[in-house]
C-alpha positions as a printed Julia matrix, in Angstrom:
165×3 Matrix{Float64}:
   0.0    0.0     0.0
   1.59   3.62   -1.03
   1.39   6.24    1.63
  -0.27   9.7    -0.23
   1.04  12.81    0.63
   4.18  15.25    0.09
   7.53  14.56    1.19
   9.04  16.63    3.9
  11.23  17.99    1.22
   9.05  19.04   -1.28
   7.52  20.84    1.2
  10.2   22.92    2.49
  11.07  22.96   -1.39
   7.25  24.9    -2.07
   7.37  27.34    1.23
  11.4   28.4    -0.04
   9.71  29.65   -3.51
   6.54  31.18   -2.01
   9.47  33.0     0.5
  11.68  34.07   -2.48
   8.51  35.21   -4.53
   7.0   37.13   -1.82
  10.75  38.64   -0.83
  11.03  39.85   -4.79
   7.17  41.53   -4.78
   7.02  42.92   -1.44
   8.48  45.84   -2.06
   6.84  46.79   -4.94
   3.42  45.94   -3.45
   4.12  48.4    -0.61
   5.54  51.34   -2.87
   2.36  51.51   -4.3
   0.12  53.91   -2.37
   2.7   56.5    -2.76
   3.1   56.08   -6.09
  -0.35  56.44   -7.03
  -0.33  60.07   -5.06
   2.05  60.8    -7.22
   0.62  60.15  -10.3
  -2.3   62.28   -8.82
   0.15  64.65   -8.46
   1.73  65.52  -11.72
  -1.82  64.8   -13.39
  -2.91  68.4   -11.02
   0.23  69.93  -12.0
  -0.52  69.45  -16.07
  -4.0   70.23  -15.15
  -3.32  73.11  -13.37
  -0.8   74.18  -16.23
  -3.06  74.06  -18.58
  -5.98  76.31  -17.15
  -3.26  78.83  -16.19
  -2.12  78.92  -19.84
  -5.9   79.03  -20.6
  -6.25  82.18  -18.45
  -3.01  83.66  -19.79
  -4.33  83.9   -23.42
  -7.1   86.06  -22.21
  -5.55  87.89  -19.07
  -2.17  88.65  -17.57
  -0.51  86.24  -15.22
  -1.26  86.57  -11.07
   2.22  87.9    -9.22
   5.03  89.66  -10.2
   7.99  87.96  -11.91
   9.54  85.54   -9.36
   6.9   85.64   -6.73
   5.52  82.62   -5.64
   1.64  81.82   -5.45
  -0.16  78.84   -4.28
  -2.45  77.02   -6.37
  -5.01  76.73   -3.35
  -5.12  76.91   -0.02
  -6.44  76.39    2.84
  -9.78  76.94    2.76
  -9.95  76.17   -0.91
 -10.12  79.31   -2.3
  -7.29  79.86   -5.04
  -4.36  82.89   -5.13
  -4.34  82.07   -9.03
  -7.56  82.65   -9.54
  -8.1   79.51  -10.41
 -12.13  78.67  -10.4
 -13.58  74.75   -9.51
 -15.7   74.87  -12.27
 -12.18  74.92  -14.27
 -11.64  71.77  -13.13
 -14.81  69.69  -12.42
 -16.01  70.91   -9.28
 -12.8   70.82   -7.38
  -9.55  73.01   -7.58
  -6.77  70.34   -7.5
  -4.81  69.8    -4.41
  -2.18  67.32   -2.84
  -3.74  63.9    -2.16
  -2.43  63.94    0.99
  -3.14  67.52    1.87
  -0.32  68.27    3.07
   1.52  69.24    0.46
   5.69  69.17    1.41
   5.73  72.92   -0.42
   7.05  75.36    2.35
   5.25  77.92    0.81
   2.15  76.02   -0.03
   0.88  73.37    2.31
  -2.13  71.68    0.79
  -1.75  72.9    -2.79
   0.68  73.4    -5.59
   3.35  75.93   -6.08
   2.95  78.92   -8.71
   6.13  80.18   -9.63
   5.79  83.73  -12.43
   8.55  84.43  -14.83
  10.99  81.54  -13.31
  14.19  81.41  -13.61
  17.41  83.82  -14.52
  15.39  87.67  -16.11
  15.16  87.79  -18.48
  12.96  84.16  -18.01
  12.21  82.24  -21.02
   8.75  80.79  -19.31
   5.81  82.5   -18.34
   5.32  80.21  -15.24
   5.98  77.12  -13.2
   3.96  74.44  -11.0
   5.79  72.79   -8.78
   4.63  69.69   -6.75
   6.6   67.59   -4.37
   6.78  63.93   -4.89
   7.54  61.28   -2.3
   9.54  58.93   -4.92
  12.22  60.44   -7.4
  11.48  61.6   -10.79
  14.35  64.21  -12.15
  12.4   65.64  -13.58
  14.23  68.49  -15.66
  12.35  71.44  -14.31
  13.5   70.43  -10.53
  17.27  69.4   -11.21
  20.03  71.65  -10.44
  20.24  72.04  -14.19
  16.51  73.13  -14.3
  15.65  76.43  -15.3
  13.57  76.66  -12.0
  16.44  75.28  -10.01
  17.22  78.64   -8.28
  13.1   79.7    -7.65
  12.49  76.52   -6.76
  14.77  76.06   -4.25
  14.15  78.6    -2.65
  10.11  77.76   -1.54
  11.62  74.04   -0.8
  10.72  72.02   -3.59
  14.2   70.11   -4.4
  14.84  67.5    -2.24
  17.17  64.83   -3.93
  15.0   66.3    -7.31
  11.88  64.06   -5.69
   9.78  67.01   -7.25
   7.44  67.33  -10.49
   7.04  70.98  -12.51
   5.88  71.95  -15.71
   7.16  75.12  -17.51
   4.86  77.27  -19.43
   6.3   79.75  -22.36
């Protein structure tokens, strides 16, 4: 009569590839969250870039060159001028809503006429990201390197912008 049944070794065998597999997707799976804020992210930053350019046909940019606005704060009304019908109902802000802008906590940073004068952009809009990008616009090569520096954004270039001309 045969005995049915695994072997002591195939089971140890099976529970050593389950470990390995789960060692090699663990991190991955737990990266995740973060990375979906910040997807949300840079899709509010295009948005946002593209109502401001919107605007800018029609009317003059909000600030002075080099100041630094916030996209919205915090109680939801916008520096920019930005209107929630613009976007759906909701002016964007930072999934988390707390927003790792010094200048800007809950929102996006506005940045007019970036860079060295005479500046080649319009604007900026900065967001900060919790997993690295380098994204041009935030490396120390960026044309916003200086500006953006300076309201906190560059962090080991873990940020997101998009220049307007």
């Amino acid at each position: 009569m045969k005995n049915k049944g695994f072997t002591l070794i195939e089971l140890l065998i099976v529970i050593t590839i389950i470990g390995i597999l789960a060692v090699a997707f663990l991190p991955s799976l737990l990266g995740a969250p973060s990375k979906a804020r910040d997807t949300q992210r840079i899709a509010d930053v295009q948005k946002i870039a593209g109502v401001m350019t919107t605007k800018q046909i029609g009317d003059s940019l909000p600030g002075s060159a080099g100041d630094v606005l916030c996209s919205v704060i915090a109680d939801g009304t916008s520096p920019l001028g930005l209107d929630a019908p613009d976007f759906g109902g909701t002016i964007p802000g930072d999934p988390t809503g707390t927003q790792a802008v010094e200048a800007c906590t809950g929102g996006y940073a506005y940045i007019n006429a970036p860079g060295a004068a005479p500046s080649a952009y319009s604007f900026g809009i900065y967001a900060h990201l919790e997993n690295n990008t380098g994204n041009i616009a935030c490396s120390a090569a960026g044309a916003l390197a200086n500006d953006a520096a300076e309201i906190g954004i560059i962090e080991n270039g873990d940020c997101y912008g998009v220049l307007v001309q």
